[in-house]
N, CA, C and O atoms as a CHARMM CRD file, in Angstrom:
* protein
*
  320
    1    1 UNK  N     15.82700   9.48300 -60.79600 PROA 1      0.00000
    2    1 UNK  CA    15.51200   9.51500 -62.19300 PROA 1      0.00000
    3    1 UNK  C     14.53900  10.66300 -62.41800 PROA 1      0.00000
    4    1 UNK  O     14.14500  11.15100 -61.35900 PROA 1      0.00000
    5    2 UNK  N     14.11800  11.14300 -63.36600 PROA 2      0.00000
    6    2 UNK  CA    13.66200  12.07700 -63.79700 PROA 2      0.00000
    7    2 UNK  C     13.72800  12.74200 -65.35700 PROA 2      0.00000
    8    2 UNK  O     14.71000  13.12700 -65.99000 PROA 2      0.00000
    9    3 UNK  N     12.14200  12.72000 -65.76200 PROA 3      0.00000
   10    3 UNK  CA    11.56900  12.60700 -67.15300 PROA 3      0.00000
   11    3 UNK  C     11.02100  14.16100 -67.19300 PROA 3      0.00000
   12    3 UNK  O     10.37400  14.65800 -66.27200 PROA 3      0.00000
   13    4 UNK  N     11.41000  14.89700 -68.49300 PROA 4      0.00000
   14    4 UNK  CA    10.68000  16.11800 -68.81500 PROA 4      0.00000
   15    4 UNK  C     10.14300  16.22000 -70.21500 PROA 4      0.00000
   16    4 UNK  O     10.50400  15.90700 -71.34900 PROA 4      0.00000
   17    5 UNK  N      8.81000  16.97600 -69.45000 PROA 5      0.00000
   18    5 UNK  CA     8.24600  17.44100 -71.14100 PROA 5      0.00000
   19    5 UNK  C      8.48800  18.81300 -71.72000 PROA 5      0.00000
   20    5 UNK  O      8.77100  19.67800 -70.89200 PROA 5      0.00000
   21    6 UNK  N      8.45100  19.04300 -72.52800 PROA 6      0.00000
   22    6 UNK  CA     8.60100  20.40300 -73.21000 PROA 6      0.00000
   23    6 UNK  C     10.26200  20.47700 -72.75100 PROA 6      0.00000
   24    6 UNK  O     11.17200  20.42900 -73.57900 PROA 6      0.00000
   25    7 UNK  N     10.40900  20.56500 -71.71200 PROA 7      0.00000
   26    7 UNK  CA    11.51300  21.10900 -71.36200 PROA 7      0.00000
   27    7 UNK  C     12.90200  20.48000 -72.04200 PROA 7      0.00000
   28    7 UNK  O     12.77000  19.25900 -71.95500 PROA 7      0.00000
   29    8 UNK  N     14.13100  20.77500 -72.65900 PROA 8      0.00000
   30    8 UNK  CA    15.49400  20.22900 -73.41100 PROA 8      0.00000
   31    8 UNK  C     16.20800  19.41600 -72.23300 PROA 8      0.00000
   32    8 UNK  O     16.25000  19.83000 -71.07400 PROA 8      0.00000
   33    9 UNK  N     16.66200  18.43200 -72.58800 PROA 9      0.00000
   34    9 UNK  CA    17.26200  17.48400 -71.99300 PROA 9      0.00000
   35    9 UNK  C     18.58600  18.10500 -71.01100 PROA 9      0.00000
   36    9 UNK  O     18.93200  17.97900 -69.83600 PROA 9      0.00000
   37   10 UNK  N     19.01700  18.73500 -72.04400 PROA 10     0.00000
   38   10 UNK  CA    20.51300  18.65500 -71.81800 PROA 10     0.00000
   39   10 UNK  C     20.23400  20.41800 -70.26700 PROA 10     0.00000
   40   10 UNK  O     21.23100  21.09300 -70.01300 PROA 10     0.00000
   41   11 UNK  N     19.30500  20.65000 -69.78700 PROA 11     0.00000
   42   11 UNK  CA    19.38200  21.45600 -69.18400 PROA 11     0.00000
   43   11 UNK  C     18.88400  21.10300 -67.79000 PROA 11     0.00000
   44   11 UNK  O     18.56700  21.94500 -66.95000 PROA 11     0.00000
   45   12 UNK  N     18.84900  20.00700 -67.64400 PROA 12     0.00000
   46   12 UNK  CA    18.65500  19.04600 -66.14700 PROA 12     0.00000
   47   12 UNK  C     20.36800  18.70700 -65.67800 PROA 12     0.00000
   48   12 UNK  O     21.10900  18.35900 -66.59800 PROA 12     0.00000
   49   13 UNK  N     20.83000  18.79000 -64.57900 PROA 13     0.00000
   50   13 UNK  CA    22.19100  18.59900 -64.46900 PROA 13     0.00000
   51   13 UNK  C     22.42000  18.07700 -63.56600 PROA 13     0.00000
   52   13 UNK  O     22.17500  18.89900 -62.68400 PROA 13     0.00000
   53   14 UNK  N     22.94600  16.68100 -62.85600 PROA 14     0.00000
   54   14 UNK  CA    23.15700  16.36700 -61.99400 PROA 14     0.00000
   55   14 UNK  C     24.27800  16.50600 -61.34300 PROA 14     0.00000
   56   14 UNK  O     25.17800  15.83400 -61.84600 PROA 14     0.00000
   57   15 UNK  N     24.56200  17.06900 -60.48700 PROA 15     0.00000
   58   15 UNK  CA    26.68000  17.57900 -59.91000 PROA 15     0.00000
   59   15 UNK  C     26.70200  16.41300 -59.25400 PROA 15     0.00000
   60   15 UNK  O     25.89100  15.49200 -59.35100 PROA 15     0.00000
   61   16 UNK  N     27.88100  16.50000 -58.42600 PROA 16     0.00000
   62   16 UNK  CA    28.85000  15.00500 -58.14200 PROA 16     0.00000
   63   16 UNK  C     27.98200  14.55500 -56.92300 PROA 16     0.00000
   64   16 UNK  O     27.90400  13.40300 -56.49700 PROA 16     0.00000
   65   17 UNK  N     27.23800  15.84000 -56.35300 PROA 17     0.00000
   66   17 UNK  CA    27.00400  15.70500 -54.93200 PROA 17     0.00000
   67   17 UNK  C     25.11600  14.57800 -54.89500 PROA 17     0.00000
   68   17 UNK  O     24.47600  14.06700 -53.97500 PROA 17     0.00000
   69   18 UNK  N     24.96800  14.64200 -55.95200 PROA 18     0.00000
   70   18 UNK  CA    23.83000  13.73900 -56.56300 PROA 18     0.00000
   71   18 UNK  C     22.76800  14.51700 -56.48100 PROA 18     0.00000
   72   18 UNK  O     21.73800  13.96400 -56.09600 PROA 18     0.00000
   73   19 UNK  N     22.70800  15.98500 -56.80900 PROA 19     0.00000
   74   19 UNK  CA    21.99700  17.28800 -56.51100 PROA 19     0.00000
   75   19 UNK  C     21.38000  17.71600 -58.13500 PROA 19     0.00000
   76   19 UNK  O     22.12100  17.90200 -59.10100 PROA 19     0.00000
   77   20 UNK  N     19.86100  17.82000 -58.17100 PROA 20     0.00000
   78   20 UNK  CA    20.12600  18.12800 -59.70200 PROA 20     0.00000
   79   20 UNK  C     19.56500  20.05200 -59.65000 PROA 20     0.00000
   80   20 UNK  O     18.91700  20.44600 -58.68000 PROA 20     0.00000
   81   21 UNK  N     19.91800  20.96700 -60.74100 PROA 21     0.00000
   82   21 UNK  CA    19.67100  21.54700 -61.16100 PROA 21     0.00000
   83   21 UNK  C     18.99700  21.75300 -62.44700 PROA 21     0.00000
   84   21 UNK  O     19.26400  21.04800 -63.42000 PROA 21     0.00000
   85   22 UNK  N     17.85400  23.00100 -62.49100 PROA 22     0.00000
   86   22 UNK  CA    17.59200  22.98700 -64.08300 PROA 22     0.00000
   87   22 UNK  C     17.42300  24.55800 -64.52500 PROA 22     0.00000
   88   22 UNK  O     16.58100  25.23700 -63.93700 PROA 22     0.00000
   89   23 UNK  N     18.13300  25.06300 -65.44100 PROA 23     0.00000
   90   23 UNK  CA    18.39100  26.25300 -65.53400 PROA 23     0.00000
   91   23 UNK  C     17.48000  26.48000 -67.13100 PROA 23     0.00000
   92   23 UNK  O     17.44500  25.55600 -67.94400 PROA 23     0.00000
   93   24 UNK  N     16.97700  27.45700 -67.32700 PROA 24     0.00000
   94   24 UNK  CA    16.12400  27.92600 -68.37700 PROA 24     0.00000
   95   24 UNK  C     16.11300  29.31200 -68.47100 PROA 24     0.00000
   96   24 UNK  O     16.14000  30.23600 -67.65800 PROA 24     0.00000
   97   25 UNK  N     16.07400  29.22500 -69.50000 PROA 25     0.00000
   98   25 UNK  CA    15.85600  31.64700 -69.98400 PROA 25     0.00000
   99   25 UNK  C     14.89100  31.24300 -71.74200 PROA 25     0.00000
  100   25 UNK  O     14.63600  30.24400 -72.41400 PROA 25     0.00000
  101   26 UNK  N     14.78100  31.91400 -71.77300 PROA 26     0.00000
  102   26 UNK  CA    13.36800  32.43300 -72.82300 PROA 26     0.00000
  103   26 UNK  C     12.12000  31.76900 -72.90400 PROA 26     0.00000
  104   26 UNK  O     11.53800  31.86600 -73.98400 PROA 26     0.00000
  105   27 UNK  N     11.39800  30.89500 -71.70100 PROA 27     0.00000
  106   27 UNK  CA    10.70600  30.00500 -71.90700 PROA 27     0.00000
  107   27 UNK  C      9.29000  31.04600 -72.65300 PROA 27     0.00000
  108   27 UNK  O      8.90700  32.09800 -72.14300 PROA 27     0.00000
  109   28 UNK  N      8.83800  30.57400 -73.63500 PROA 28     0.00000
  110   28 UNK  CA     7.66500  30.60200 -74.07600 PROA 28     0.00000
  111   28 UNK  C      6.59500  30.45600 -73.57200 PROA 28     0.00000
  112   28 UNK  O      6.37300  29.37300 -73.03000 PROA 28     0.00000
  113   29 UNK  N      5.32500  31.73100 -73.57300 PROA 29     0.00000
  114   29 UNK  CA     4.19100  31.34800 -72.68200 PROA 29     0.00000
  115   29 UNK  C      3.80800  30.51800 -73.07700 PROA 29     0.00000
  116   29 UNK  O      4.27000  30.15800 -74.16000 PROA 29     0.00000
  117   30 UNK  N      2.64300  29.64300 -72.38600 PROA 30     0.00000
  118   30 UNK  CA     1.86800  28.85500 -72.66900 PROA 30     0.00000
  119   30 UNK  C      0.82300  29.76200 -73.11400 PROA 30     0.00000
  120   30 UNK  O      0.30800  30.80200 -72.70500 PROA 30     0.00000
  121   31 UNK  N      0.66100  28.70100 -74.45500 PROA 31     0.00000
  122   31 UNK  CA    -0.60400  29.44000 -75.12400 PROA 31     0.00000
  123   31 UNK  C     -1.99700  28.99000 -74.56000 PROA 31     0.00000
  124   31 UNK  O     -2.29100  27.91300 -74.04200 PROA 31     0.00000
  125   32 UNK  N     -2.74500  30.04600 -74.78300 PROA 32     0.00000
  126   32 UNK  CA    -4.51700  29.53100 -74.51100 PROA 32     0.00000
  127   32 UNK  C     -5.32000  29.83500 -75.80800 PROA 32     0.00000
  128   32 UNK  O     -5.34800  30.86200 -76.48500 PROA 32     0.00000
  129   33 UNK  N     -6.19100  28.23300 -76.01400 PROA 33     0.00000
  130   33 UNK  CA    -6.81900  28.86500 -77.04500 PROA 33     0.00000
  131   33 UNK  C     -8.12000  27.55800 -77.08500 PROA 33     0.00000
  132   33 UNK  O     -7.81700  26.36900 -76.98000 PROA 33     0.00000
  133   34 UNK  N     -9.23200  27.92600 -77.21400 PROA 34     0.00000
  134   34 UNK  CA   -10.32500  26.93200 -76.25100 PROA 34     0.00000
  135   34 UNK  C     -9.84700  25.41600 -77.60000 PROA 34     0.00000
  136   34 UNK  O     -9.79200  24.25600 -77.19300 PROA 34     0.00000
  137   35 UNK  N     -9.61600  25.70200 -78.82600 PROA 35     0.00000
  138   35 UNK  CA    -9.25900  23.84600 -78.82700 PROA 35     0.00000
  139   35 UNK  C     -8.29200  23.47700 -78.54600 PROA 35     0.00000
  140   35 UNK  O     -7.94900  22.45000 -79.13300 PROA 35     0.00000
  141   36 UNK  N     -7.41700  24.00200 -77.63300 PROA 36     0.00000
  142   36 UNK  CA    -6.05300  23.54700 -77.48500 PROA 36     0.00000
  143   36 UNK  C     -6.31300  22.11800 -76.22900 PROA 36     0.00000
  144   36 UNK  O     -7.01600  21.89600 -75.24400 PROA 36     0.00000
  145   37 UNK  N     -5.38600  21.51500 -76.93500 PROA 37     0.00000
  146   37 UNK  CA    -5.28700  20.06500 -75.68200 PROA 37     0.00000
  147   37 UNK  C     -5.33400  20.39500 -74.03600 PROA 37     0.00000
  148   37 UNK  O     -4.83300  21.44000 -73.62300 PROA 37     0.00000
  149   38 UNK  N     -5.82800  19.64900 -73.32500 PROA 38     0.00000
  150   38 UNK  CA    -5.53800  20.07200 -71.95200 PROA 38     0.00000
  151   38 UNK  C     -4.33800  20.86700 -71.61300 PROA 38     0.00000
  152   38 UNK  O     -3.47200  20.71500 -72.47400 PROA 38     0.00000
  153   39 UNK  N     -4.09300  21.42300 -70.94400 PROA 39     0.00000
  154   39 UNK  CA    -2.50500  22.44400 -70.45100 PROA 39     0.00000
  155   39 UNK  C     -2.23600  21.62900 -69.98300 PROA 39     0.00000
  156   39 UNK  O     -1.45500  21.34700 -70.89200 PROA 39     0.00000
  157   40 UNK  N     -2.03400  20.35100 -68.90700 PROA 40     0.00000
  158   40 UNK  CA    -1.02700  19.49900 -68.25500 PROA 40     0.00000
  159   40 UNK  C     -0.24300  18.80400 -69.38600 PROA 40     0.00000
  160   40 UNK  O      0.88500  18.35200 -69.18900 PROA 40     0.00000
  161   41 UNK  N     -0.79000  18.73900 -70.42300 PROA 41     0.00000
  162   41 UNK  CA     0.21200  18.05200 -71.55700 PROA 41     0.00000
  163   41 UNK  C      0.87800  18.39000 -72.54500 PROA 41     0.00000
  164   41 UNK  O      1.50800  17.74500 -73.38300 PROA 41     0.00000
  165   42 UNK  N      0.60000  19.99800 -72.30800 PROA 42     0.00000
  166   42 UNK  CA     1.62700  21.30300 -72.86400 PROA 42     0.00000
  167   42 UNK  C      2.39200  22.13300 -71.89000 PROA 42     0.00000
  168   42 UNK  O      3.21800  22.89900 -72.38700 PROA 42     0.00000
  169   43 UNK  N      2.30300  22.12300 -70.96200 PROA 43     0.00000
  170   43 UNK  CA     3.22600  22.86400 -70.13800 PROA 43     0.00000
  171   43 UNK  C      4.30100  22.23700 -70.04700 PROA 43     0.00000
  172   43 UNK  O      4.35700  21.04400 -70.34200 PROA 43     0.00000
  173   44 UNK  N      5.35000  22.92200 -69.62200 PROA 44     0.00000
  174   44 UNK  CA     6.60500  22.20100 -69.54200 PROA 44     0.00000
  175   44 UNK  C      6.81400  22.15400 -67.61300 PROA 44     0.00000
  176   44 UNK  O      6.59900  22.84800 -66.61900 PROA 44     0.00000
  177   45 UNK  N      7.46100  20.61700 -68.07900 PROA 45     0.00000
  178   45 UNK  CA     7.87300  20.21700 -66.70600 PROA 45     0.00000
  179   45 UNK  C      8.66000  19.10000 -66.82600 PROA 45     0.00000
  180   45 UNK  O      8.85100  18.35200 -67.78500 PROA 45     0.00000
  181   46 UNK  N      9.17700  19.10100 -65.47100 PROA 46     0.00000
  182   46 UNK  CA    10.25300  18.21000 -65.24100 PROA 46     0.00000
  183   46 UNK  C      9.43200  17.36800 -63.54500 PROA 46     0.00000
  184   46 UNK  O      9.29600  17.83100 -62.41300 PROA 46     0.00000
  185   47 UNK  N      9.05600  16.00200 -64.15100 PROA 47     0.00000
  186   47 UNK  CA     9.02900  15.02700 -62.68500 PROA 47     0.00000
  187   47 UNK  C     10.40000  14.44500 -62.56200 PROA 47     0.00000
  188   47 UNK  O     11.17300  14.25600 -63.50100 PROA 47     0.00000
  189   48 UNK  N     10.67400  14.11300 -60.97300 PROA 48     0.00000
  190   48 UNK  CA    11.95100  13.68900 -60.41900 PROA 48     0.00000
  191   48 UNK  C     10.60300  11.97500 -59.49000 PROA 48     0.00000
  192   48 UNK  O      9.46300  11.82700 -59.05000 PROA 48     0.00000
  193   49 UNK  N     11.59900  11.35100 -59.67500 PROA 49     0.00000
  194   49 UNK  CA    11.13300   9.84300 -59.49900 PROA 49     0.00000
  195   49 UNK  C     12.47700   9.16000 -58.44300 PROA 49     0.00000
  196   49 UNK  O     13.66100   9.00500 -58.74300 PROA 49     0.00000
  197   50 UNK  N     11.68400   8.81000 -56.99400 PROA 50     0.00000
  198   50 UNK  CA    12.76500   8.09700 -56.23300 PROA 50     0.00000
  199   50 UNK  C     12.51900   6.86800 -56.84400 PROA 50     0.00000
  200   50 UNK  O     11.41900   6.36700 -57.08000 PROA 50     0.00000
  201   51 UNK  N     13.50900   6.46700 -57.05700 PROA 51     0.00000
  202   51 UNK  CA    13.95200   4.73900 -56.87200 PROA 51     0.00000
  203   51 UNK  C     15.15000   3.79400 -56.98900 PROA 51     0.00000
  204   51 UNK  O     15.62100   4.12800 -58.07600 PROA 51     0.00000
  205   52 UNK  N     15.76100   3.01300 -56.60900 PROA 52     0.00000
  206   52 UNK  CA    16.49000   1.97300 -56.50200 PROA 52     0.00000
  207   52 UNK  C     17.67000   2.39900 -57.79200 PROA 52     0.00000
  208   52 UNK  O     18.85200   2.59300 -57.50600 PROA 52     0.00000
  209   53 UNK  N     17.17000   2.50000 -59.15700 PROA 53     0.00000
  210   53 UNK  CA    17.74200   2.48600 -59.90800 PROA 53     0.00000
  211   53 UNK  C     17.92100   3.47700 -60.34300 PROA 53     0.00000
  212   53 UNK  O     17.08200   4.37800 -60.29800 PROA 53     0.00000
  213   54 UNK  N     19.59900   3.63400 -61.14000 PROA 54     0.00000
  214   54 UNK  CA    20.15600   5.36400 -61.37100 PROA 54     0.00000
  215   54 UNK  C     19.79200   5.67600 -62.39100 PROA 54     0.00000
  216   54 UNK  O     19.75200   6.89800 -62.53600 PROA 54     0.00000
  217   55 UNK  N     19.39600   4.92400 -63.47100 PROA 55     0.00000
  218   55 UNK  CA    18.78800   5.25300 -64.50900 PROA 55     0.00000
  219   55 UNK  C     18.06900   4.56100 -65.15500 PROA 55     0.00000
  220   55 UNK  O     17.84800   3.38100 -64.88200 PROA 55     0.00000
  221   56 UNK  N     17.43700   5.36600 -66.41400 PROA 56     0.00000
  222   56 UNK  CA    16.12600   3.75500 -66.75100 PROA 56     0.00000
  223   56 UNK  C     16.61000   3.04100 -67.25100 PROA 56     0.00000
  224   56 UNK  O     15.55900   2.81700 -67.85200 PROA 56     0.00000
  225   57 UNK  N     17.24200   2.37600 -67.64700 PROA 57     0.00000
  226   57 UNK  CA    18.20400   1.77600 -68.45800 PROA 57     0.00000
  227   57 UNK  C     18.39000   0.42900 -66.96700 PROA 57     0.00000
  228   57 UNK  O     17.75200  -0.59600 -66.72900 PROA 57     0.00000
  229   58 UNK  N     19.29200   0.94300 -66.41900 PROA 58     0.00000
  230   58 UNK  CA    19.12100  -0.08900 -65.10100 PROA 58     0.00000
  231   58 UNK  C     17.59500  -0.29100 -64.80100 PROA 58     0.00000
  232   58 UNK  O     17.17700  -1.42800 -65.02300 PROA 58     0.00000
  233   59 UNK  N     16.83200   0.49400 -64.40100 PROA 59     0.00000
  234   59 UNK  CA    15.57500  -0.03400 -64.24300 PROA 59     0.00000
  235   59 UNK  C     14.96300  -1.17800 -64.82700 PROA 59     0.00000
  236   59 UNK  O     14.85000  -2.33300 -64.41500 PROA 59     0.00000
  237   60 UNK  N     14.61000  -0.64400 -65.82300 PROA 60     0.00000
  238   60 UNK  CA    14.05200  -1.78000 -66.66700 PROA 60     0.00000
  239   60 UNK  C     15.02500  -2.83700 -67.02500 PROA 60     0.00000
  240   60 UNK  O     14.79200  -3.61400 -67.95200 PROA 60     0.00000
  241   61 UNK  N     16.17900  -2.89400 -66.27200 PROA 61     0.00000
  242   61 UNK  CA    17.27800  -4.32100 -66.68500 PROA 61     0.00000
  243   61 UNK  C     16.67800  -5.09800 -65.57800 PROA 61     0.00000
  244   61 UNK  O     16.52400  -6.29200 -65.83700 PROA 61     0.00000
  245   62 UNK  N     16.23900  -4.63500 -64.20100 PROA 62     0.00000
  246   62 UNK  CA    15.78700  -5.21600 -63.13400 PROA 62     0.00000
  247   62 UNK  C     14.78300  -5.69500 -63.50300 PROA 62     0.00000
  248   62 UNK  O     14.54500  -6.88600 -63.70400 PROA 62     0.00000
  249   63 UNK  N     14.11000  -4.79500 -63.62100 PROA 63     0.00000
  250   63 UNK  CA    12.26300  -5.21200 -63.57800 PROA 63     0.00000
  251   63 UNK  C     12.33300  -6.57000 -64.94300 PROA 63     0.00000
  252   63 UNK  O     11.53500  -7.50400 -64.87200 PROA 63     0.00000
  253   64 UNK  N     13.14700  -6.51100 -65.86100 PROA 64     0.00000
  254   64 UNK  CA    13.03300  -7.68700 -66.62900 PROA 64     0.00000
  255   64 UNK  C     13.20100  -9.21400 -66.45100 PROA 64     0.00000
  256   64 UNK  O     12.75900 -10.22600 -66.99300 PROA 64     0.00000
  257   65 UNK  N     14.10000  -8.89100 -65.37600 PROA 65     0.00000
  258   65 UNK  CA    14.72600 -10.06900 -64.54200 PROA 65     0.00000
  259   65 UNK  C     13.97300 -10.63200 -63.32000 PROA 65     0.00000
  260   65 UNK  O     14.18900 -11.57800 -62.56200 PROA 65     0.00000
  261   66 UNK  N     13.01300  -9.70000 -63.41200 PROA 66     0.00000
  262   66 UNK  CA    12.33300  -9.81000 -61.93900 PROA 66     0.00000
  263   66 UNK  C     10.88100 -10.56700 -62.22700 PROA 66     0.00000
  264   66 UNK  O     10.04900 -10.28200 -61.36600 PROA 66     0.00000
  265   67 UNK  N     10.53000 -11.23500 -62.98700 PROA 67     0.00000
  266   67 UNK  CA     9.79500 -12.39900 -62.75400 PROA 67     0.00000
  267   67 UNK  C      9.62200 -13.01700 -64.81500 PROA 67     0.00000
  268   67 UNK  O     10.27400 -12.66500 -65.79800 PROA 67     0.00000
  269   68 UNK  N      8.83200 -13.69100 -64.71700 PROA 68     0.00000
  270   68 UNK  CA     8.83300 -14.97900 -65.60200 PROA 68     0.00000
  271   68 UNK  C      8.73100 -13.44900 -67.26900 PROA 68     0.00000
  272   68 UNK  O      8.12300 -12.38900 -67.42000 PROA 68     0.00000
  273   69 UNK  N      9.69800 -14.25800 -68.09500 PROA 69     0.00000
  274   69 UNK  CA     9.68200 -13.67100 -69.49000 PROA 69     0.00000
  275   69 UNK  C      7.85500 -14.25800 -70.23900 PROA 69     0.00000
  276   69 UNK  O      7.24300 -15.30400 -70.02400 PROA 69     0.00000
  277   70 UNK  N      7.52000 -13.18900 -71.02300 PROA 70     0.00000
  278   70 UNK  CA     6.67500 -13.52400 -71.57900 PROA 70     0.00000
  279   70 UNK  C      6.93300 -14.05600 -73.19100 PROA 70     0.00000
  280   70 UNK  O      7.69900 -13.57600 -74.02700 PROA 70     0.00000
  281   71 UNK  N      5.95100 -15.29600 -73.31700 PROA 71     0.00000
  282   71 UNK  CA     6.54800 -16.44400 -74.73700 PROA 71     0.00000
  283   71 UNK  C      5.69400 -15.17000 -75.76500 PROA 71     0.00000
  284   71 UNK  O      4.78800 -14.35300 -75.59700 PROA 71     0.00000
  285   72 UNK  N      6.87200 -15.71900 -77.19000 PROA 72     0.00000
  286   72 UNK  CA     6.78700 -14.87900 -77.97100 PROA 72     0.00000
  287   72 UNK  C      5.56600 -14.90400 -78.94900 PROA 72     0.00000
  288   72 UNK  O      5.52400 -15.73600 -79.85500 PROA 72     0.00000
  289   73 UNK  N      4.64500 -14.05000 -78.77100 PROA 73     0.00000
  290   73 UNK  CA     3.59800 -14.62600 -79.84300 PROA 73     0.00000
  291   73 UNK  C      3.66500 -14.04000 -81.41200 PROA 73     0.00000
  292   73 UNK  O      2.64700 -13.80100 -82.06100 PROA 73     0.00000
  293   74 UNK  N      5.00200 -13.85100 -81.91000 PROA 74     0.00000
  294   74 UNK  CA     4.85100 -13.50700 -83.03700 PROA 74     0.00000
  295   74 UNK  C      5.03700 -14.69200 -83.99300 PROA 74     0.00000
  296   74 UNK  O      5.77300 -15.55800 -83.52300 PROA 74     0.00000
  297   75 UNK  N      4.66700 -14.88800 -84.93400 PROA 75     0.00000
  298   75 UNK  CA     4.58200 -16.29200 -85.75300 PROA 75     0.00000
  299   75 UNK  C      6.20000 -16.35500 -86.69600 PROA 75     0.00000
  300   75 UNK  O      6.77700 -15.39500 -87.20600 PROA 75     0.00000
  301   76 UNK  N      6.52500 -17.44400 -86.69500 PROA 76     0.00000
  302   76 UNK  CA     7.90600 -17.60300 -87.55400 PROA 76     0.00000
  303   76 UNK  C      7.54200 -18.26500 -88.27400 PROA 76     0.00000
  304   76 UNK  O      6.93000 -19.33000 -88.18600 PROA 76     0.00000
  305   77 UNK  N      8.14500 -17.26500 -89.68000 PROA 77     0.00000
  306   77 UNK  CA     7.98300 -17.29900 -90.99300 PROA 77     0.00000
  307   77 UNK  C      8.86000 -18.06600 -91.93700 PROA 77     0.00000
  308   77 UNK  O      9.97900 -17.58200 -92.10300 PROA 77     0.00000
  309   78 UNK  N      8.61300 -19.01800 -92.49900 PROA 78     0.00000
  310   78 UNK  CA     9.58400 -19.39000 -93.42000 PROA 78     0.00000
  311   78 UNK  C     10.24100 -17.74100 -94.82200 PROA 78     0.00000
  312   78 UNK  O      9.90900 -16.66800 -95.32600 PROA 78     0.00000
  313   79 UNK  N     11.33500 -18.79700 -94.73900 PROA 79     0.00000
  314   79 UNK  CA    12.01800 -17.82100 -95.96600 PROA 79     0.00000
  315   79 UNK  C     12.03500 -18.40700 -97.22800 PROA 79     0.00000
  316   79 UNK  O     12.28700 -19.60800 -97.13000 PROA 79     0.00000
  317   80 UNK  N     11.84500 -17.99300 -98.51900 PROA 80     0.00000
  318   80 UNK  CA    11.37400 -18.40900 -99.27000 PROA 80     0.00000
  319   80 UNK  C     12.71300 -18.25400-100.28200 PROA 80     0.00000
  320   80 UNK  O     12.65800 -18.65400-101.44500 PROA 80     0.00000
């Protein structure tokens, strides 16, 4: 699995062989400018994440199943 910031979705590619690529052309510098937010949360990047599941979607179908549901604390409302 694997989550990117800045960076467009559709340019992460996984081939058959379960190999990913990520191809980019005009990237934009990173700007500097002293009020700008930290740079780790403007730069662009792509993390890759081992685990069990092929996508998050499966993930979090597991991890939901995987111990006690939490009771609902939102209040039910009559309809009037």
């Amino acid at each position: 699995m694997w989550t990117a910031i800045g960076v467009p979705y559709e340019t992460v590619v996984r081939d058959p062989r379960g190999q990913y690529t990520l191809d980019v052309a005009d990237v934009p510098a990173t700007p500097n400018d002293d009020w700008m937010p930290p740079m780790n949360t403007i730069k662009w990047k792509v993390e890759f994440y081992y685990t069990y599941a092929r996508s998050g979607v499966d993930y979090w179908i597991q991890k939901a199943g995987a111990g006690p549901r939490m009771p609902s604390t939102s209040p039910t409302l009559p309809f009037s």
